[in-house]
N, C-alpha and C positions, 0 to 999 in steps of 0.2 A: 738640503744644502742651504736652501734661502732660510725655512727657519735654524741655521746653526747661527748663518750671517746676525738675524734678528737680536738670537741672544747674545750676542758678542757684541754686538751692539747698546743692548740696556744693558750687559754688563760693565763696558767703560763708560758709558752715560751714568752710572752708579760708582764707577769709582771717583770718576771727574767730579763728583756732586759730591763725596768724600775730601774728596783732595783738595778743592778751592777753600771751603771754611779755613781745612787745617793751615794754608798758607796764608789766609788771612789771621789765622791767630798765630801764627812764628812772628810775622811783620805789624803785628797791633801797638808795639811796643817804639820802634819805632814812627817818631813823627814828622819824620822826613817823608812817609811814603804814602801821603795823603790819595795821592792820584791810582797809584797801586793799589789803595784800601777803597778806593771807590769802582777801581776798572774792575776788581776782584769782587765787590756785593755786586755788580751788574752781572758779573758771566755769573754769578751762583745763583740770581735771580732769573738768569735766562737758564740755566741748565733745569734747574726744579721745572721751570714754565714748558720748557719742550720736552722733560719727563711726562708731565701732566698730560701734553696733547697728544704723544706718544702714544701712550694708555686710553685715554680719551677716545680715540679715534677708532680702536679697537671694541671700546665699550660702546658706543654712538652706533657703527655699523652692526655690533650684533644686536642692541637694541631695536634698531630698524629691521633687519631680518627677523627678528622672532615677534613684530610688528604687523608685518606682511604676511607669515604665517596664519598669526591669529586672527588680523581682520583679511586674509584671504585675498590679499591685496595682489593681483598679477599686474598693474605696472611700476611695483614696484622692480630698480635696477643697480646695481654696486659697478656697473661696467665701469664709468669714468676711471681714469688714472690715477695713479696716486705717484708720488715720488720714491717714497719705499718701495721696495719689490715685492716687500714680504704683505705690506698692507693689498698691493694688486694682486697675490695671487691668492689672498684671506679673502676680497671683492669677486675676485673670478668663484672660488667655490662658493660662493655666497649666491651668484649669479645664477652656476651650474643645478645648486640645490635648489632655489623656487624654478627655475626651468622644468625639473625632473618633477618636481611638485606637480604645478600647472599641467606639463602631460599626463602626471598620473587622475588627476582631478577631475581633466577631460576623458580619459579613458572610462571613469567612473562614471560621468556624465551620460555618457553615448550608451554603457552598458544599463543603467538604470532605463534610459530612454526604448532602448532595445528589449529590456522585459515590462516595461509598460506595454508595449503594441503588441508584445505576444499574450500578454494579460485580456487586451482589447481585444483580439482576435479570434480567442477562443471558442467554442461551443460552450463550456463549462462555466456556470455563473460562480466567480470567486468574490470573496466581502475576508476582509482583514479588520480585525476589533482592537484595545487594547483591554487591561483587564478589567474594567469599569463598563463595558459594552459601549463604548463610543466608537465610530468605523472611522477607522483609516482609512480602505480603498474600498472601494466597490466597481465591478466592471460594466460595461455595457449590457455584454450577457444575462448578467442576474438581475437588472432591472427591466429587462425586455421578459424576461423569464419569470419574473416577480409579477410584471406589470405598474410600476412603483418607479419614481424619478429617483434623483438624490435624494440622501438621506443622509442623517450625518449621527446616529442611534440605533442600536439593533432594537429600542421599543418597538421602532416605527413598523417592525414585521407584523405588531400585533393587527393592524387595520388589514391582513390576510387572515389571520390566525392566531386568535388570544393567544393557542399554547404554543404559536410555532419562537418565540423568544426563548422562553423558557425550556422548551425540549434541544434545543441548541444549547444553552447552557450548561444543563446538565449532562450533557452530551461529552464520556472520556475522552481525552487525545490520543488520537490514532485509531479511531472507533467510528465506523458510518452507522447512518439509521436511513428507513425510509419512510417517507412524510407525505401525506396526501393531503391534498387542500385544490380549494376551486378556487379562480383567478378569471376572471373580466368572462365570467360563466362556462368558461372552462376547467375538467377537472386537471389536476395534475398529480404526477406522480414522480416524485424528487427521492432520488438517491444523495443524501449530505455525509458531507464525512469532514472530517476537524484534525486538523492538529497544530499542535501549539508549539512555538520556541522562543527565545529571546535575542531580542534584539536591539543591543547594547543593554543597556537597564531595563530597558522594556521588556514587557511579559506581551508577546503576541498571541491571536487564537485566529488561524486562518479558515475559512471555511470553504466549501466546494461544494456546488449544487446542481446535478445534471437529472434531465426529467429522461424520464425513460420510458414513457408511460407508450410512446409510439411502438418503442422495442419491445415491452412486453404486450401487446396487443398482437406482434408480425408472429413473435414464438408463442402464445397461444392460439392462433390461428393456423399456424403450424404442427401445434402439437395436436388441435381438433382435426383437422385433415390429415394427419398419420395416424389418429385413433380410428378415423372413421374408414379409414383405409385397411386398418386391420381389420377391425369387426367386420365392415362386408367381405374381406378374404376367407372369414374364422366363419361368417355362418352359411357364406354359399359353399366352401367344403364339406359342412353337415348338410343344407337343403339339397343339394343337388342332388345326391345320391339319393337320400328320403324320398326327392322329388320323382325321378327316374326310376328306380325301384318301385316303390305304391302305383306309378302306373302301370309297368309292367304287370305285379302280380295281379293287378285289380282284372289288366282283361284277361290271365290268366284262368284268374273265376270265374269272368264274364262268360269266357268261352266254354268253358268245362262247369257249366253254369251247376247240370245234373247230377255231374261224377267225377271227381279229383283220383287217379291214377295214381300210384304209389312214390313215381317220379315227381308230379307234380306237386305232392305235400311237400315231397324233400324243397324242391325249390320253393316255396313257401315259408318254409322255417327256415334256409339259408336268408331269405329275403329279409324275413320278417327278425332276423338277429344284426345282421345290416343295421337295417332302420332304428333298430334298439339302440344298438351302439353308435351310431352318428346321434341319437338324439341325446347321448348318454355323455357325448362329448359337446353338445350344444350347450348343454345344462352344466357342464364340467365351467366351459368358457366363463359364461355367464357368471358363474360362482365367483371364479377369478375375477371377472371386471367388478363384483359388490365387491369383495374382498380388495382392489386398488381404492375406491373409488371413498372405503366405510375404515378410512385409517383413525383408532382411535385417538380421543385426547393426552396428551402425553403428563405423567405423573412425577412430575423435578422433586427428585430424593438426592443426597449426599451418598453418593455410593462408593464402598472400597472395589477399587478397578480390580487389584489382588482375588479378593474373594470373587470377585462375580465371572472371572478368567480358570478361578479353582473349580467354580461351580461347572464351567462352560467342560473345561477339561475331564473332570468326574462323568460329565454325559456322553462326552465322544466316545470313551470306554468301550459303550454299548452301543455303539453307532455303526451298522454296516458299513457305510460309507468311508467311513476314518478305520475300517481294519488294516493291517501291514502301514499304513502312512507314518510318519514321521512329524507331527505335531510339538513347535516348543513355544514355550511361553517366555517373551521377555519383560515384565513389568515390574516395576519398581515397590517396593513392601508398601510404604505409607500411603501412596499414590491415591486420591479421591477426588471425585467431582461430581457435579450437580449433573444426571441425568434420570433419566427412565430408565431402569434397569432392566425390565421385562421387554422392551420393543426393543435397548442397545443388544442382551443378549440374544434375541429371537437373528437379529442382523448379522452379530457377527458367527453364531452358526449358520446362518444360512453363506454367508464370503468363506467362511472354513469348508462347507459343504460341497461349493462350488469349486474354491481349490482340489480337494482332495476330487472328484468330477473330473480334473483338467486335466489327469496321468502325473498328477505329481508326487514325486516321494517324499521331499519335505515341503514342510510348512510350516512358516516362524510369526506368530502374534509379538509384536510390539508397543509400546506405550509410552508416552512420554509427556511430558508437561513443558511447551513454548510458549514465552511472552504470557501466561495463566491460558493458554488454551492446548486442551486435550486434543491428542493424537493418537489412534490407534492404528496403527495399520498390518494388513495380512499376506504377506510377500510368498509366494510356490516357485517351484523352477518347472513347471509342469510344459504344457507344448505352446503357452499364449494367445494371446489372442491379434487377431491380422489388424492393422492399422484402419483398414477403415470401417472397423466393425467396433472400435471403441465409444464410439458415443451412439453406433444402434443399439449397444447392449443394454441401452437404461429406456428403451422405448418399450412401451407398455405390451407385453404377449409377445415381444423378440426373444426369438429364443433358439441355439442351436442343438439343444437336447432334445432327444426323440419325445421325453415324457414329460420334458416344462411346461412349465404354465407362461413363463414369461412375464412374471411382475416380483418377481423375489429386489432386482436390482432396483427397479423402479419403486417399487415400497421402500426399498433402503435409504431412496435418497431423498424421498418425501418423511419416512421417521428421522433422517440428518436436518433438513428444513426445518422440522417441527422443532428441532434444539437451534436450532440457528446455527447451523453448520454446513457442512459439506462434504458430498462422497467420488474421492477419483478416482481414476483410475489410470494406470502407467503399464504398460507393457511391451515384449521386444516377444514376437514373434519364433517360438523354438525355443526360447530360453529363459523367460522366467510372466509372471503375469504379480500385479502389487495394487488394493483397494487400498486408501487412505480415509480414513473418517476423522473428519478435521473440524473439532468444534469450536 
């Protein structure tokens, strides 16, 4: 409504600016009307002049708001009055909009302030570069972690580690590596990982550095006292009997030193078949822990997943284990990737082996290519395996089968290490059991 008022307004302040010339040129002619030809250029001099400040005022105040804008000016104010209505309520939203500015400015303020201190706070040493290696942020943590004050250069990493600059560099986004170096005679052992975006024009490369060197020392100390806890279960099962039996038969002898009775041979040779076969399963164990312990070098070939799945299929044919089962293959034709084909195939029969094991009647091989990293996984509907028997399955000689060895799973997930990958496992109990080999 006010602005209709407005134009209604510069439109008879434009017709009046019209209108006065034209009546001073009807009455030019006459020169009786000296004072009329004078009153009449004053009002067309005043009507232009209050056109002008009209406009003016209009152009001043937005000039000063987009003023305040750009040098960020919060005391800037349009509140005073104005005698237009239409200019106060043009001042009022003028008012309104750096108001709403300034809140949002502060909001922005307080939230930047708020991921600074959780930057500070963290355990995890983060360093933000741009793409030149000059550091934007670095936190407390990574310097305490580093041992190293500010720094305002990723060179400066070199005074820990000529290559540690350069192996960050070269380092994909969205890719960790892990970095060993010694620090104020300390070693360490640094999980880094990167990734990059931008921000505004900038190319940013954020980094993230947590030592884990404590954690891996807890889980192989862990995993040395669950190894050592199996092996003395696995050979006093063998010695004990050996042990118990040899002395038995020995006073056997002892006693019937002159003359072994027809009865006492027999227990002789039950004894002495005992001792054979616990010492035949000592030697059995033993075998298996060389065979954990003597994983070979792995041999990175280009391999068609296709073929090497055709290959895999060809052999179950003949395979006890995979008779009457239900085996399908889903892998894509062209599909290739950089592995060992002899240790990937030896793995994924052995997960196939162990489904078809599980009372399962099918079995579906999958494959597939995310983000360039290879997936295979081996899904059964067979009986599952109970929740908390998921991660004893990868411990070394665990095993629920009467005739396992117990390192088939844990070799698997030491030949996925060796590719730099990883092997999981998912399951629901009754209803399906799923390995993932995720390189």
């Amino acid at each position: 409504m006010r602005f209709n008022r407005y134009k209604g307004k510069i439109i008879l302040q434009a017709l009046l600016l019209a209108l006065t010339p034209l009546l001073l040129v009807l009455s030019i002619d006459n020169e009786g009307y000296i004072f009329t030809h004078t009153l009449l250029i004053l009002i067309w001099a005043f009507q232009i002049w209050w056109l002008i400040r009209s406009v003016d005022i209009g152009n001043r105040s937005l000039m000063n708001f987009l003023k305040a804008f750009s040098l960020d000016d919060r005391t800037q104010s349009f509140a005073e009055k104005h005698d237009d209505p239409m200019v106060s309520e043009l001042f009022g939203e003028f008012d309104r909009l750096i108001s709403m500015y300034q809140r949002a400015k502060i909001q922005e303020e307080q939230k930047s302030l708020f991921v600074k201190n959780i930057v500070s706070h963290v355990d995890i040493g983060l360093m933000s570069t741009d793409h030149e290696g000059r550091v934007k942020s670095v936190n407390k943590s990574l310097q305490e972690l580093l041992g190293i004050g500010e720094f305002s250069h990723i060179s400066r990493l070199e005074d820990i580690s000529n290559e540690l600059p350069k192996k960050l560099w070269k380092m994909p986004s969205g890719s960790n590596d892990m970095i060993r170096f010694s620090t104020q005679g300390k070693m360490k052992l640094i999980i880094v990982r990167r990734a990059d975006f931008e921000l505004g024009e900038e190319s940013i490369r954020l980094f993230s550095f947590q030592d884990i060197k404590n954690e891996m020392e807890e889980k192989e100390m862990e995993a040395w006292q669950q190894l050592i806890r199996v092996q003395a279960h696995e050979i006093m099962n063998s010695t004990s009997p050996i042990t118990i039996l040899s002395g038995t038969l020995l006073d056997s002898v002892e006693q019937n030193d002159k003359k072994l009775n027809p009865e006492d041979i027999e227990d002789l040779k039950s004894g002495l078949k005992v001792i054979n076969k616990r010492s035949q399963g000592l030697t059995n164990f033993m075998t298996a822990y060389r065979d954990l312990t003597d994983v070979p070098a792995i041999d990175i070939q280009s391999v068609s997943i296709n073929q090497m799945t055709e290959n895999i299929s060809y052999l179950l044919k003949y395979a006890d284990f995979a008779q009457y089962k239900s085996i399908q293959f889903e892998i894509p034709e062209k599909l290739a990737y950089d592995l060992d084909e002899e240790l990937i195939e030896q793995l994924l029969i052995n997960l196939i082996k162990n489904a078809c094991q599980a009372d399962a009647d099918h079995i579906l091989v999958k494959a597939c290519l995310n983000d360039k990293r290879l997936t295979i996984s081996i899904r059964d509907n067979g009986s599952g395996i109970p929740e908390d028997k998921l991660e004893e399955i990868f411990i070394p000689f665990f095993t629920t089968k009467d005739s396992g060895s117990g390192i088939g799973l844990s070799l698997g997930r030491q030949i996925m290490r060796l590719h730099k990958g990883r092997l999981d496992v998912f399951s629901k109990e009754g209803e399906y059991s799923e390995f993932k080999m995720v390189f």
